[in-house]
MIKOLKOL-159620 format. One line per field, with one value per residue (C-alpha): residue number from 1; residue in three letters; z, x, y. Coordinates in pm, whole numbers. Each point is the difference from the previous one (the first is absolute). Layout:
BEGIN
num [NUM, ...];
residu [ALA, ...];
up [Z, ...];
east [X, ...];
north [Y, ...];
// end
This chain:
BEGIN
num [1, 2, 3, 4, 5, 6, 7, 8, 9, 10, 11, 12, 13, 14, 15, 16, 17, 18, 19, 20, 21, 22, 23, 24, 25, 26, 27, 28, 29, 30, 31, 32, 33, 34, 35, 36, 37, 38, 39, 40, 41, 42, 43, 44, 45, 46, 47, 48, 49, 50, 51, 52, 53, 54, 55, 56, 57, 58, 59, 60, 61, 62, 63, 64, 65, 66, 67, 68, 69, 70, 71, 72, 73, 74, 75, 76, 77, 78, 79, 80, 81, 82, 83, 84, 85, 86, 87, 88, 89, 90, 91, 92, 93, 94, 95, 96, 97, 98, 99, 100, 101, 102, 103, 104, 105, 106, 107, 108, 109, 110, 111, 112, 113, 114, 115, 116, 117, 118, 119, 120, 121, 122, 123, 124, 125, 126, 127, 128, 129, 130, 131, 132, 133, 134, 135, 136, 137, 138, 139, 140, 141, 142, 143, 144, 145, 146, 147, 148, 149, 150, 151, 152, 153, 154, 155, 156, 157, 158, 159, 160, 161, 162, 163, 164, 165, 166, 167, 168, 169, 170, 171, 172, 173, 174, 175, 176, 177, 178, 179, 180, 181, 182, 183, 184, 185, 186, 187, 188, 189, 190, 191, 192, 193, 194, 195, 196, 197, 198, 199, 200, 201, 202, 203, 204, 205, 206, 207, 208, 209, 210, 211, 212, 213, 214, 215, 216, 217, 218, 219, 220, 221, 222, 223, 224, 225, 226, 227, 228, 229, 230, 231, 232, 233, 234, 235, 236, 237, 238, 239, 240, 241, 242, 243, 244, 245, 246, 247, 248, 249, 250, 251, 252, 253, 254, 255, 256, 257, 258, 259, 260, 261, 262, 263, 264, 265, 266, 267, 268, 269, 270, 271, 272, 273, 274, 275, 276, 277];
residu [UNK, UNK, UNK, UNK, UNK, UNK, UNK, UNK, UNK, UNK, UNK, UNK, UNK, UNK, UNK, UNK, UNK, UNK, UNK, UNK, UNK, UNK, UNK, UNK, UNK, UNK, UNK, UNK, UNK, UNK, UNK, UNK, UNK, UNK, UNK, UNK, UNK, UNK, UNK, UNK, UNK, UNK, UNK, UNK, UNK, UNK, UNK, UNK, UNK, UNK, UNK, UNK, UNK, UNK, UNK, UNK, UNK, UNK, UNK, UNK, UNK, UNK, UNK, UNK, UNK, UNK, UNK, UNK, UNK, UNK, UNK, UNK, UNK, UNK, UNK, UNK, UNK, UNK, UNK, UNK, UNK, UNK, UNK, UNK, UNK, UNK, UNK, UNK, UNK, UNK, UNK, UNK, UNK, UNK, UNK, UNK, UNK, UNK, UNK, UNK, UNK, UNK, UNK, UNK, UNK, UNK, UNK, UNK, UNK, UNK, UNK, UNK, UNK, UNK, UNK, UNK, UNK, UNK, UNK, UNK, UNK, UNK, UNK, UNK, UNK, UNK, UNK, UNK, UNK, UNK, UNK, UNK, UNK, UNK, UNK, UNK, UNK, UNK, UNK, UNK, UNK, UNK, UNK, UNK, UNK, UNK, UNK, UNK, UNK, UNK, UNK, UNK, UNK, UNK, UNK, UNK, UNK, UNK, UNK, UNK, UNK, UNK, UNK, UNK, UNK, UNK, UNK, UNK, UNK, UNK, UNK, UNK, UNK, UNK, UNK, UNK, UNK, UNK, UNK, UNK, UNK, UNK, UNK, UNK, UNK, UNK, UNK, UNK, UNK, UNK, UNK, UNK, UNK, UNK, UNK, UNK, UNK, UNK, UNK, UNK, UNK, UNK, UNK, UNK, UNK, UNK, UNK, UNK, UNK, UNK, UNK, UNK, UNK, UNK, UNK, UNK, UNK, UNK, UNK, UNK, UNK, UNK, UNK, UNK, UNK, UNK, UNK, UNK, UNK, UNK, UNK, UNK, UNK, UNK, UNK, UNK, UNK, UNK, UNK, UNK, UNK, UNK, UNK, UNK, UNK, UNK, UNK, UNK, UNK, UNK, UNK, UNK, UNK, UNK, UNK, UNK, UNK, UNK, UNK, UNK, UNK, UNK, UNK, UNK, UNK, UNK, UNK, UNK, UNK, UNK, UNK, UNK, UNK, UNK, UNK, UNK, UNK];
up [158, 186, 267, -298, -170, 390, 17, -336, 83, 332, -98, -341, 99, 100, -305, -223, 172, -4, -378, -104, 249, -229, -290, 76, 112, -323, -231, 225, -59, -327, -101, 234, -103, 348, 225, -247, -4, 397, -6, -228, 208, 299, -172, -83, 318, 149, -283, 24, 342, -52, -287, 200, 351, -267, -147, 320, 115, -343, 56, 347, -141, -266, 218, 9, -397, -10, 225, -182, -369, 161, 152, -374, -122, 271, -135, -344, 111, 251, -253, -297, 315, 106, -362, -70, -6, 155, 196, -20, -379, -152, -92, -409, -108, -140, 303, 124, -267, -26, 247, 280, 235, 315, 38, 316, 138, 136, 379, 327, 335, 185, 307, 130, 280, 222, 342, -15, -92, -327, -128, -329, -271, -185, -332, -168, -297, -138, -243, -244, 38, -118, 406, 54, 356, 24, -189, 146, 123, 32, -14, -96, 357, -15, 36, 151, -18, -128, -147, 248, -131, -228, -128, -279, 139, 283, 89, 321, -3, 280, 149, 0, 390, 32, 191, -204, -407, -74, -301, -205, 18, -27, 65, -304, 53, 30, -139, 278, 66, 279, 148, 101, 295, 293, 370, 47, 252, -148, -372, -99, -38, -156, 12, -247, 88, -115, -135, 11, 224, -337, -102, -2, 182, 186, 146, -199, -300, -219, 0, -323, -159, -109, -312, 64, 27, -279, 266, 14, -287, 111, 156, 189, 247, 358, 297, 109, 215, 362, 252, -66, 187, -3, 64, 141, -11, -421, -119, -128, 69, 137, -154, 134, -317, 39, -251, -227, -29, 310, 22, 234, -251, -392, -272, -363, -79, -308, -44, -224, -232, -144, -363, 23, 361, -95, -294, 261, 234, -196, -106, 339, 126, -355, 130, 335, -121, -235, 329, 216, -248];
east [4425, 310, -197, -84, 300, 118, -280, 57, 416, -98, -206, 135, 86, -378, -171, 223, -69, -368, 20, 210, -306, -293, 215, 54, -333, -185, 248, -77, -383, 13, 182, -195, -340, -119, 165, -151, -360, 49, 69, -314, -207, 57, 19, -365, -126, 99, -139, -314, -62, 26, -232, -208, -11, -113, -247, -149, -29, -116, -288, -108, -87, -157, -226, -295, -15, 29, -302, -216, 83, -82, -343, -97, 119, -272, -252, 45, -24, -319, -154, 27, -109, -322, -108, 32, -355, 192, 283, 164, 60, 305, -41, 5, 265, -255, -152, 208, -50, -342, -222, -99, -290, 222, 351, 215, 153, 294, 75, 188, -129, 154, -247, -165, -217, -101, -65, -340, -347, -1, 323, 131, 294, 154, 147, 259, -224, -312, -258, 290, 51, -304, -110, -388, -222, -107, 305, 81, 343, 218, 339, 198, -160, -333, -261, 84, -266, -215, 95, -164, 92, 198, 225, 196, 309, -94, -342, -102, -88, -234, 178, -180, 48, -270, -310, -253, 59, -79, 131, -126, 166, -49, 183, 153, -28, -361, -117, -203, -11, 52, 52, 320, 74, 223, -62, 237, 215, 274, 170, 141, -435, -317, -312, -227, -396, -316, 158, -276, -1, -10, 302, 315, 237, 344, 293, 261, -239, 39, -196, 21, -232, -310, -82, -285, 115, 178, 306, 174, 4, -63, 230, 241, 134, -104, 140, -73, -254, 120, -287, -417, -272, -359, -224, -316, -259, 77, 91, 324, 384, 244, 338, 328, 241, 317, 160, 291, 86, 211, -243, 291, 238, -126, 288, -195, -328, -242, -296, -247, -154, -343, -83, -336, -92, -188, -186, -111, -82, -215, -178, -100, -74, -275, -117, -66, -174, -218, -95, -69, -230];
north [-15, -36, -267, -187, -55, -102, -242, -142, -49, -177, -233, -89, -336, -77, 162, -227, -280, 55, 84, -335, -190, 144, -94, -329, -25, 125, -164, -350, 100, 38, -306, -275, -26, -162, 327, 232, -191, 54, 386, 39, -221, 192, 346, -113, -124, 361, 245, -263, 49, 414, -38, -245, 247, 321, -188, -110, 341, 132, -269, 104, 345, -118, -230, 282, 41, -444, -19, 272, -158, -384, 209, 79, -320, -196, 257, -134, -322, 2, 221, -278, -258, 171, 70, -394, -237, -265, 98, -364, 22, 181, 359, 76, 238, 218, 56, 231, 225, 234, 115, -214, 15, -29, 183, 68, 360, -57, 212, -9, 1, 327, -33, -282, -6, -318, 48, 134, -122, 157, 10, 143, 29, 311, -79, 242, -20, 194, 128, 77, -373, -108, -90, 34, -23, -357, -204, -302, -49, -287, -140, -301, -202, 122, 276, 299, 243, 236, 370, 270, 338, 113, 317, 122, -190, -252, -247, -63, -396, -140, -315, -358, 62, 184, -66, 204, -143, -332, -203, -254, -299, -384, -340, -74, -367, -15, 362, 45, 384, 241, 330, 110, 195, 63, -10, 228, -243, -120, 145, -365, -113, 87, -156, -145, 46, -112, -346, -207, -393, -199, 163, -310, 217, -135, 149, 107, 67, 329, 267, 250, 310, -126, 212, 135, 333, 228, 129, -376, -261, -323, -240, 261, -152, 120, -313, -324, -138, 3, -84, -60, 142, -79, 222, -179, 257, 116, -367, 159, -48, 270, -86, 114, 42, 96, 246, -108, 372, 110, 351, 167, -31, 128, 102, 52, -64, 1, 192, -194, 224, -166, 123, -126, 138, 277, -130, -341, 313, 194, -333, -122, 341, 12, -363, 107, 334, -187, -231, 263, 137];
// end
């Protein structure tokens, strides 16, 4: 206590000096509007930039829960898009109410394979999901794949690089339609078989599903038309098309979930068993 009182009677000149300064200072604050609109300006300008630092880090850890909501929200959306006649017309506000034919499962890549000649996905979704073998799967660039196997908890999806699964596709230009496959060369192309030579095809022309199939609705986009082949002996092109999906690099995806597969299914297999008859 004694060291105190010591300190204090030392420097009792300073202390009143710096007490009459903060005096003067407030009291010259307080009655000129222009030094006190300064103080408050910059008082701002530093609590601002704390705030503005904390949120920025509050932001970066909330990146993972942004993404996910944003993955739902382009579910929503596609889901209304693929369930629309014409895709060029605006979508009623009813529509997005009730049941629709088409809906999307929203899922992250956690493996992805692409250095083989039949390459697949895992996706940290499942049967509790709602995931079934043969869904299509795609995401915001394009096609992606087809759903493999699948568990409880996780799918196995079997990658459009792949040399044993075609696809139906088609130029969307002309709606002439092909089989998609891969050569299993290079993982930025795929090529488009058994188009045939009256097709009007041209560089730089896109290629999208075809429809006839109940895994992809029609019009996903798949790439562009790269180079054209023709194959002499068939009468057919080989196109080159190369992928607007980077396949080496997959985030989230959506797993199409048909309503109508299985009751188109059970129709053509009754067709067919009526034919065979």
């Amino acid at each position: 206590m004694q060291q105190i009182f010591n300190f204090l009677f030392k420097n009792s000149y300073r202390m009143l000096f710096l007490l009459l300064m903060a005096i003067a200072v407030s009291l010259t604050i307080q009655s000129h509007s222009y030094h006190r609109s300064k103080v408050i300006s910059s008082a701002n300008f530093l609590t601002g930039g704390i705030y503005q630092r904390i949120n920025d880090v509050n932001e970066y850890f909330n990146l993972k829960t942004k993404n996910e909501e944003l993955a739902l929200e382009n579910a929503r959306l596609k889901s209304i898009l693929f369930n629309q006649k014409d895709t060029t017309k605006v979508p009623l506000l009813d529509s997005i109410k009730g049941v629709k034919k088409i809906d999307l499962i929203v899922a992250k890549v956690i493996h992805n394979s692409y250095s083989s000649q039949v390459n697949f996905l895992t996706l940290d979704s499942g049967a509790k999901q709602g995931i079934k073998e043969e869904m299509g799967v795609i995401n915001s660039l394009g096609i992606v794949g087809v759903v493999e196997d699948v568990s409880p908890n996780y799918a196995t999806v079997l990658s459009i690089l792949n040399t044993e699964s075609p696809i139906n596709a088609k130029i969307k230009k002309s709606n002439h339609i092909g089989s998609l496959i891969w050569n299993g060369k290079n993982t930025g192309f795929v090529q488009l078989i058994d188009v045939p030579r009256l097709a009007s095809v041209r560089k730089g022309d896109t290629i999208v599903t075809g429809g006839q199939s109940t895994i992809f609705p029609e019009n996903i986009n798949i790439g562009t038309i790269e180079n054209i082949y023709t194959d002499d002996e068939t009468n057919y092109y080989t196109i080159n098309v190369r992928l607007f999906n980077d396949m080496t690099s997959l985030g989230h995806v959506y797993i199409i979930r048909n309503k109508d597969r299985n009751e188109i299914l059970n129709l053509e297999k009754k067709t067919q068993k009526q034919n065979e008859q």
